[in-house]
MIDOSE-1310 file (N, C-alpha, C; in nm, 2 decimals, decimal comma, always signed):
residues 178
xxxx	-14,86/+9,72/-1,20/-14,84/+9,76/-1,06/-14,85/+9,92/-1,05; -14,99/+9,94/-1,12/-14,93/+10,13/-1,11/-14,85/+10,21/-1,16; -14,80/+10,28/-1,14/-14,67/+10,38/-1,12/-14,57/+10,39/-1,09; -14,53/+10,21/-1,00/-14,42/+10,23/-0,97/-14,32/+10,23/-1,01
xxxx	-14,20/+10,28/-1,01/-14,07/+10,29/-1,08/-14,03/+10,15/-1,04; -14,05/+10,06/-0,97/-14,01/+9,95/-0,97/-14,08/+9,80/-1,01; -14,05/+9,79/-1,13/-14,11/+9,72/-1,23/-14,07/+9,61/-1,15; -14,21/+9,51/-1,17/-14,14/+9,33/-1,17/-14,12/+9,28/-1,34
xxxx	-13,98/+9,26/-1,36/-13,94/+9,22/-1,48/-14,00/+9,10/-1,54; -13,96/+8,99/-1,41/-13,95/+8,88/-1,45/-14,07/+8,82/-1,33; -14,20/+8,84/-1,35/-14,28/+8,76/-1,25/-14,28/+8,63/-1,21; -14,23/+8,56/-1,30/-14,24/+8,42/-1,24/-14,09/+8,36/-1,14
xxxx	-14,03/+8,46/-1,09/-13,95/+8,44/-1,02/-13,93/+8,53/-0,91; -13,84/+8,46/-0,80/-13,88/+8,54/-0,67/-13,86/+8,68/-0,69; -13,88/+8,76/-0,61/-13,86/+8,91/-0,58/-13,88/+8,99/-0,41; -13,76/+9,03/-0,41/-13,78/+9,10/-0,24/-13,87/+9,17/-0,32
xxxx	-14,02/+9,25/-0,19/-14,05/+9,34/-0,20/-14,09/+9,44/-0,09; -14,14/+9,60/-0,09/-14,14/+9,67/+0,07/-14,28/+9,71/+0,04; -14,37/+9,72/+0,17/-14,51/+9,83/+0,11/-14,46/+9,88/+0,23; -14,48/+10,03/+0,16/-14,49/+10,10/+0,33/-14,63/+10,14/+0,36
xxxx	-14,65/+10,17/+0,51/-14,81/+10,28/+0,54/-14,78/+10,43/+0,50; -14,86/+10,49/+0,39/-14,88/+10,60/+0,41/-14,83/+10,68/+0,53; -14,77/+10,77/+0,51/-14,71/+10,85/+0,60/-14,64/+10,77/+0,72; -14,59/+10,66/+0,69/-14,57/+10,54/+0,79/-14,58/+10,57/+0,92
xxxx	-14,73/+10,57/+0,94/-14,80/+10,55/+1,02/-14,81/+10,39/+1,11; -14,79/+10,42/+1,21/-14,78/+10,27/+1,31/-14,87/+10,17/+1,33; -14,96/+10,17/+1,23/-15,05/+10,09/+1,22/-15,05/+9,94/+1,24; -14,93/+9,84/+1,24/-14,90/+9,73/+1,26/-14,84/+9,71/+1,43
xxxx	-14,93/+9,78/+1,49/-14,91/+9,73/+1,66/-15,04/+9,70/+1,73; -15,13/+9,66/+1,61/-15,23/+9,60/+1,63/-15,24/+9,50/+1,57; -15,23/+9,38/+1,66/-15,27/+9,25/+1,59/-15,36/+9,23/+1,49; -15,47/+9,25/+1,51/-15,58/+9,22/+1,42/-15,54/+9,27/+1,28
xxxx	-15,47/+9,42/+1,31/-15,47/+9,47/+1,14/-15,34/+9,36/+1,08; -15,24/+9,30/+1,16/-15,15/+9,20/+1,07/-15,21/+9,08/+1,08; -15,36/+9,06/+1,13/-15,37/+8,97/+1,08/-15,51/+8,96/+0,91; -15,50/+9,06/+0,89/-15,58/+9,09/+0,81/-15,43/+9,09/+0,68
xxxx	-15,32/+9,09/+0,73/-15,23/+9,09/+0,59/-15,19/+8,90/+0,57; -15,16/+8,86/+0,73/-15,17/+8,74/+0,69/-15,24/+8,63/+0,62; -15,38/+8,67/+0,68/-15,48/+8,61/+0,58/-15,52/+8,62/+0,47; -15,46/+8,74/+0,44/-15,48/+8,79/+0,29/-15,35/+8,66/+0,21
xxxx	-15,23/+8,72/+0,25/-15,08/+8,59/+0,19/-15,17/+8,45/+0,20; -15,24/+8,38/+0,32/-15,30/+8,28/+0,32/-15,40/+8,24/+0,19; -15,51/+8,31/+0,18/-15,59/+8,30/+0,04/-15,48/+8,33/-0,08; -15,36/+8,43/-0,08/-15,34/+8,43/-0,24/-15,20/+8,30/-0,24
xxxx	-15,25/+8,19/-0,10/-15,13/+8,09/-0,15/-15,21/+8,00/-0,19; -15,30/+8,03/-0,15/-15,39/+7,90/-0,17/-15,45/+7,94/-0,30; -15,51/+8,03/-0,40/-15,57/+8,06/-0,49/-15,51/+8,11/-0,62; -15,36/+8,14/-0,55/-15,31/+8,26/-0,64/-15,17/+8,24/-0,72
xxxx	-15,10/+8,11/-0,63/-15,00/+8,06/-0,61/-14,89/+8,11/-0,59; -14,95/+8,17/-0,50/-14,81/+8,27/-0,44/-14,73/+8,16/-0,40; -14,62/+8,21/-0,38/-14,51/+8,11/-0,31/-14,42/+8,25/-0,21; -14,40/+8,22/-0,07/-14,36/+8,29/+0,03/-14,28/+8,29/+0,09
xxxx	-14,13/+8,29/+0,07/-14,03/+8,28/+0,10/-13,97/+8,33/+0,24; -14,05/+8,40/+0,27/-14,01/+8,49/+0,38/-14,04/+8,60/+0,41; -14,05/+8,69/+0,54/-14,16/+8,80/+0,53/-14,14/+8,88/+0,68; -14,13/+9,00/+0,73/-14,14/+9,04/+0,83/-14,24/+9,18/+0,78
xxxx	-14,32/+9,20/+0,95/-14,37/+9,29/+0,97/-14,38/+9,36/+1,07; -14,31/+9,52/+1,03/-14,29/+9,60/+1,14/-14,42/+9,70/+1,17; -14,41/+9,78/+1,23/-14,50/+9,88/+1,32/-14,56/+9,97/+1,14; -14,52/+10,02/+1,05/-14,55/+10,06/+0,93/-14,50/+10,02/+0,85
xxxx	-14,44/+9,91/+0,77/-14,44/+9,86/+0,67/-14,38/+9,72/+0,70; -14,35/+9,65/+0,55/-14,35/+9,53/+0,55/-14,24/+9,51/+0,48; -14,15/+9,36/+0,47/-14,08/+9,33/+0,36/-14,13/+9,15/+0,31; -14,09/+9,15/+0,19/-14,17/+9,02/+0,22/-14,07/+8,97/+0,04
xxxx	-14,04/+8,81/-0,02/-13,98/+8,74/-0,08/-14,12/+8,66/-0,12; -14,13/+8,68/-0,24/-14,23/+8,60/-0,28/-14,23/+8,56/-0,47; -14,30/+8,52/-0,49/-14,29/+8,46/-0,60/-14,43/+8,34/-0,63; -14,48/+8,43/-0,81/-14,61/+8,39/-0,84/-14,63/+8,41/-0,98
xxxx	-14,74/+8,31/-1,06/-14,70/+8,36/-1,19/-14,75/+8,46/-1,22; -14,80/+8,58/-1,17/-14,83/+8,71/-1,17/-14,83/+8,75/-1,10; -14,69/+8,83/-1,05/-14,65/+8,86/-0,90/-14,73/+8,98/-0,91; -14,72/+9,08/-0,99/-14,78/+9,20/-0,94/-14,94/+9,23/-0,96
xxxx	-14,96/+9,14/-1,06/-15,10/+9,10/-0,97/-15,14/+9,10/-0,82; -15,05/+8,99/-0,83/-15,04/+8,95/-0,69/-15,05/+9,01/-0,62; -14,94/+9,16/-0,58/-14,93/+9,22/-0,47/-15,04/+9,36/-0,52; -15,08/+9,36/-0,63/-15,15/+9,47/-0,64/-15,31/+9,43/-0,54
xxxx	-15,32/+9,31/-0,57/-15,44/+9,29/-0,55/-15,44/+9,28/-0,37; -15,31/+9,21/-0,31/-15,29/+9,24/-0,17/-15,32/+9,36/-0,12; -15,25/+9,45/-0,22/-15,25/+9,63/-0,15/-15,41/+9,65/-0,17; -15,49/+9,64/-0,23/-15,60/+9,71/-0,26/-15,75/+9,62/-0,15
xxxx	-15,70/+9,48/-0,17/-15,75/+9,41/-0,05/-15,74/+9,46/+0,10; -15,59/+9,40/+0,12/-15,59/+9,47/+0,28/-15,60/+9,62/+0,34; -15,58/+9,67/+0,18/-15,59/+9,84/+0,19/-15,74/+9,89/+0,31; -15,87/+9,79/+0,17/-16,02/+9,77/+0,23/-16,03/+9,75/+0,34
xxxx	-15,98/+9,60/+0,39/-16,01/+9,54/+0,51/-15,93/+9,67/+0,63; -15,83/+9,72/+0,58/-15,78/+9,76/+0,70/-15,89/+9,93/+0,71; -15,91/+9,98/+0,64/-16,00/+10,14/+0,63/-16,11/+10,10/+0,71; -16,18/+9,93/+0,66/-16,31/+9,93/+0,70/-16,27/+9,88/+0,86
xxxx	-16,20/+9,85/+0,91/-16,14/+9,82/+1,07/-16,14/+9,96/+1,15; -16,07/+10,05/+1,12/-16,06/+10,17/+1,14/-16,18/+10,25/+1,15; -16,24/+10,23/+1,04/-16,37/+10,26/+1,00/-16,47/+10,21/+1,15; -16,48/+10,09/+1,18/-16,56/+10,02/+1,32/-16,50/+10,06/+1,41
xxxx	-16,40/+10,07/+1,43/-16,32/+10,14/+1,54/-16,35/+10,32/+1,59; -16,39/+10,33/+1,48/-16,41/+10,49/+1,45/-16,23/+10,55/+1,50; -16,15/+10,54/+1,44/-15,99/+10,58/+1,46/-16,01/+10,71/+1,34; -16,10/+10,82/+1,39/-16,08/+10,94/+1,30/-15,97/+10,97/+1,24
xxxx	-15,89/+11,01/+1,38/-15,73/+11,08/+1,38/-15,69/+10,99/+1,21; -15,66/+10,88/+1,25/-15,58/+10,76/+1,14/-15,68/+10,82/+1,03; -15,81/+10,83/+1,01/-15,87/+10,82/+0,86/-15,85/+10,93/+0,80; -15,82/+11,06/+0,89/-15,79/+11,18/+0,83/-15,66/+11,19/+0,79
xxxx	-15,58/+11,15/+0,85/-15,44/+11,17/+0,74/-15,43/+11,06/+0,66; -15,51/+10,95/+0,66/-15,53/+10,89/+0,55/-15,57/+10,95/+0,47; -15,67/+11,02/+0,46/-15,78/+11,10/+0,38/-15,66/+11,19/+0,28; -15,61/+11,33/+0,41/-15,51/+11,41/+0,37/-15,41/+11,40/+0,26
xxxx	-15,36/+11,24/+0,31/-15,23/+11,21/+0,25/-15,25/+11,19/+0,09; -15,38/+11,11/+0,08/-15,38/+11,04/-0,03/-15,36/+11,14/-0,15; -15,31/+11,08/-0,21/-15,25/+11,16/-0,40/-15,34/+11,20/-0,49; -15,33/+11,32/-0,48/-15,40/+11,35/-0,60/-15,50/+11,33/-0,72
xxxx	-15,36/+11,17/-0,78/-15,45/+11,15/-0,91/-15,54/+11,04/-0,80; -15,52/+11,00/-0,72/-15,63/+10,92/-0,71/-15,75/+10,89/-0,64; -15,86/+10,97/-0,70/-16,00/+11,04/-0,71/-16,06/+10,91/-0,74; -16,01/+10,76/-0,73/-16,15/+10,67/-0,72/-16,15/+10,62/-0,59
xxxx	-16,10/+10,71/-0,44/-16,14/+10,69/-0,32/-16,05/+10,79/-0,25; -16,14/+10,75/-0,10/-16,17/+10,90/-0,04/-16,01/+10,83/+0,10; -15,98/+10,75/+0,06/-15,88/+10,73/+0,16/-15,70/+10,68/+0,09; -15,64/+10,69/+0,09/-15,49/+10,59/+0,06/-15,44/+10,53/+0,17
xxxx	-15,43/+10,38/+0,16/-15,37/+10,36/+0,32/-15,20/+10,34/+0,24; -15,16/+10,24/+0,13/-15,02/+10,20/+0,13/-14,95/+10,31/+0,02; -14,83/+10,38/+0,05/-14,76/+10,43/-0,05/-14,72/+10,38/-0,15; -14,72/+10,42/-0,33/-14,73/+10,40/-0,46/-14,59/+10,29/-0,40
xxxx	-14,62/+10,19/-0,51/-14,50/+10,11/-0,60/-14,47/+9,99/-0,45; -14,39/+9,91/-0,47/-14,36/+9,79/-0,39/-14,24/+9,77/-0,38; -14,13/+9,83/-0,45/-13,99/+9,89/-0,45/-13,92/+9,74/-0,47; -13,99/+9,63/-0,57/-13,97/+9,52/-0,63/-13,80/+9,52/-0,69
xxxx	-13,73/+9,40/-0,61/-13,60/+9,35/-0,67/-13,60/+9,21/-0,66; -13,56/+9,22/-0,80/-13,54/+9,04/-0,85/-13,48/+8,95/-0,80; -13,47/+8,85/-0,73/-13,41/+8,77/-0,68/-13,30/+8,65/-0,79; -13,20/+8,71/-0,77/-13,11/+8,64/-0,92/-13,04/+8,53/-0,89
xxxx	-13,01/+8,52/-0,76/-12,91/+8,43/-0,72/-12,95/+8,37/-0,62; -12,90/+8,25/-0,55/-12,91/+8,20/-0,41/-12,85/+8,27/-0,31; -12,76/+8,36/-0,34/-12,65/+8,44/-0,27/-12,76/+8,58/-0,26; -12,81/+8,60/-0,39/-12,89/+8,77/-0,30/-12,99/+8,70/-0,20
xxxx	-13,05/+8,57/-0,22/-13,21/+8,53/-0,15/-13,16/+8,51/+0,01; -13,01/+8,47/-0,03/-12,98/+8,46/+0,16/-12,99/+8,60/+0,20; -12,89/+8,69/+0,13/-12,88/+8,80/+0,19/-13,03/+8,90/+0,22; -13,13/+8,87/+0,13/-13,26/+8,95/+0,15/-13,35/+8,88/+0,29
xxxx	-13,35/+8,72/+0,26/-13,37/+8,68/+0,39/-13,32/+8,68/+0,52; -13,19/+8,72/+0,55/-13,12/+8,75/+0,66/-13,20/+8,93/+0,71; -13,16/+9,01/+0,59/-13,23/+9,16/+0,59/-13,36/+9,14/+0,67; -13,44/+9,09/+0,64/-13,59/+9,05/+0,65/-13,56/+9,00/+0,81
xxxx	-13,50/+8,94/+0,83/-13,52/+8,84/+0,94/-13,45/+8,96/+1,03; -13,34/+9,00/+1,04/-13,27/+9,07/+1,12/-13,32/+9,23/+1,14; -13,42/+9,26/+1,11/-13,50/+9,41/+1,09/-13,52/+9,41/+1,20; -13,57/+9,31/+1,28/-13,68/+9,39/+1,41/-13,49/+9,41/+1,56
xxxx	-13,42/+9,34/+1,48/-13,26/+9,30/+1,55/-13,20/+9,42/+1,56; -13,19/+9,51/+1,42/-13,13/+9,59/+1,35/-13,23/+9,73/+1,46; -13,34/+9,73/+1,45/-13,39/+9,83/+1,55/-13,43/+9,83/+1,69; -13,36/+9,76/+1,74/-13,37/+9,69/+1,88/-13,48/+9,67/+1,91
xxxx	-13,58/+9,58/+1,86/-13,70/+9,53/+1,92/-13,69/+9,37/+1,97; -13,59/+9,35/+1,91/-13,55/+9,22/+1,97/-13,47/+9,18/+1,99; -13,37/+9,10/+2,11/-13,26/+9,00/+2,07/-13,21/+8,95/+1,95; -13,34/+8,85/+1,98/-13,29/+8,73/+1,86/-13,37/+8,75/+1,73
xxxx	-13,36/+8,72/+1,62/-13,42/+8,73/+1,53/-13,58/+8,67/+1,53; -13,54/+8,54/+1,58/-13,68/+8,47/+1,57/-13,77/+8,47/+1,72; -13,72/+8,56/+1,75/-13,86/+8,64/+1,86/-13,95/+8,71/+1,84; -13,92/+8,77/+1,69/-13,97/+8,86/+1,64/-14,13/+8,79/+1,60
xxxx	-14,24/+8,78/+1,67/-14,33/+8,75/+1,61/-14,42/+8,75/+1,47; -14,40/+8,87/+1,42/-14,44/+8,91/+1,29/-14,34/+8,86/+1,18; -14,26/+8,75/+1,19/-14,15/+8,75/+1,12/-14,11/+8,62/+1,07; -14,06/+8,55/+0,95/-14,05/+8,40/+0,89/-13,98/+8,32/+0,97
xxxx	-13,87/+8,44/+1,08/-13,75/+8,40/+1,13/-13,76/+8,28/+1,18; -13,88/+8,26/+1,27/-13,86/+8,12/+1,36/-13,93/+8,00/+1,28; -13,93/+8,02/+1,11/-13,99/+7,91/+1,04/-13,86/+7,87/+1,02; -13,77/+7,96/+0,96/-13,63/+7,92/+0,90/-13,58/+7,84/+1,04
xxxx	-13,59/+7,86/+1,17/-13,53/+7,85/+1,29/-13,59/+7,67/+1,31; -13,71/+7,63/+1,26/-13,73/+7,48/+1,29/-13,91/+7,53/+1,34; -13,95/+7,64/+1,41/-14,08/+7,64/+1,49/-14,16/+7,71/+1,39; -14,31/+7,69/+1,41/-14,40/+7,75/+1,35/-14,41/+7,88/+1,36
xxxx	-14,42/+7,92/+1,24/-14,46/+8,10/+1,22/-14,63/+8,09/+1,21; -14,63/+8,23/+1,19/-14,80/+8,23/+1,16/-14,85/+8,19/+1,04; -14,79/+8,23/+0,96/-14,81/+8,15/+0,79/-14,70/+8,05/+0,74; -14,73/+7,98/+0,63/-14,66/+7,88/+0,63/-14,54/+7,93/+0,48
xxxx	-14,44/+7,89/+0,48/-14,36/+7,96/+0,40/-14,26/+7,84/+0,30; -14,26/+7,92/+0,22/-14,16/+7,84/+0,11/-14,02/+7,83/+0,17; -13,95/+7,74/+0,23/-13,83/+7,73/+0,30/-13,73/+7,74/+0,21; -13,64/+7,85/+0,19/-13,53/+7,85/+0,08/-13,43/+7,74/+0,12
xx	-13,37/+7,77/+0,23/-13,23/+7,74/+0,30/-13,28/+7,63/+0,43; -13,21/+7,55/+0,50/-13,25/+7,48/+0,64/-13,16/+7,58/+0,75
């Protein structure tokens, strides 16, 4: 997984993880670009064997519970995927402003492209217990609550909440708890 200081130890077991945007940038108040993340989780459940415990997405970054037999594969290959999909959106859009502090932001060592969209590392923690997986999944769920964008948890569109709640989300998820 790069650089990150936060190693996945144990891949084959769940793990909260965060991507943020670059300069967390508000990039996720466009549908289309969450839905270029969803569909990405959709192919690596179906090909990759992700398993998706839970997931919310805010205006610049993400939190998401997942688990695969090579999770950082996994999410490496998410970041570098949606990273694409989302530059080349931008890109048709022509959203200069956005490509240039993309451009700007990006790091240094990394000279094999002219853009960075997600900040280094996935800030990966192990899931050890049934007791941390509720408490990450409540976290997860109660974010958009915690910043007043919503009431209730499972209003939150971008969010597992109203899978856990009985109604369909946009992706289909590994249900920990009823």
């Amino acid at each position: 997984m790069g650089r990150s200081r936060y190693i996945i130890t144990e891949p084959d077991k769940p793990h909260f993880l965060t991507c943020t945007v670059l300069e967390w940038l508000p990039l996720f108040t466009r549908p289309a670009l969450v839905d270029i993340l969803v569909d990405c989780w959709r192919y690596q459940q179906a090909n990759q064997e992700l398993r998706l415990y839970g997931y919310v997405i805010l205006e610049n970054h993400l939190h998401f519970v997942a688990q695969a037999p090579d999770l950082g594969k996994c999410v490496s290959s998410f970041k570098s995927f949606t990273a694409r999909k989302i530059i080349d959106y931008l890109h048709a859009r022509r959203a200069e402003r956005v490509l240039e502090r993309l451009r700007f932001a990006k790091r240094a060592h990394k000279t094999d492209r002219v853009y960075q969209l997600w900040q280094e590392g996935s800030h990966a923690e192990l899931i050890y217990s049934a007791e941390v997986m509720r408490q990450k999944l409540d976290y997860i769920h109660h974010n958009p609550v915690r910043r007043g964008y919503v009431d209730i948890a499972e209003h939150w569109r971008y969010s597992s909440a109203r899978s856990y709640m009985g109604s369909a989300g946009l992706i289909e998820i590994d249900r920990w708890y009823s």
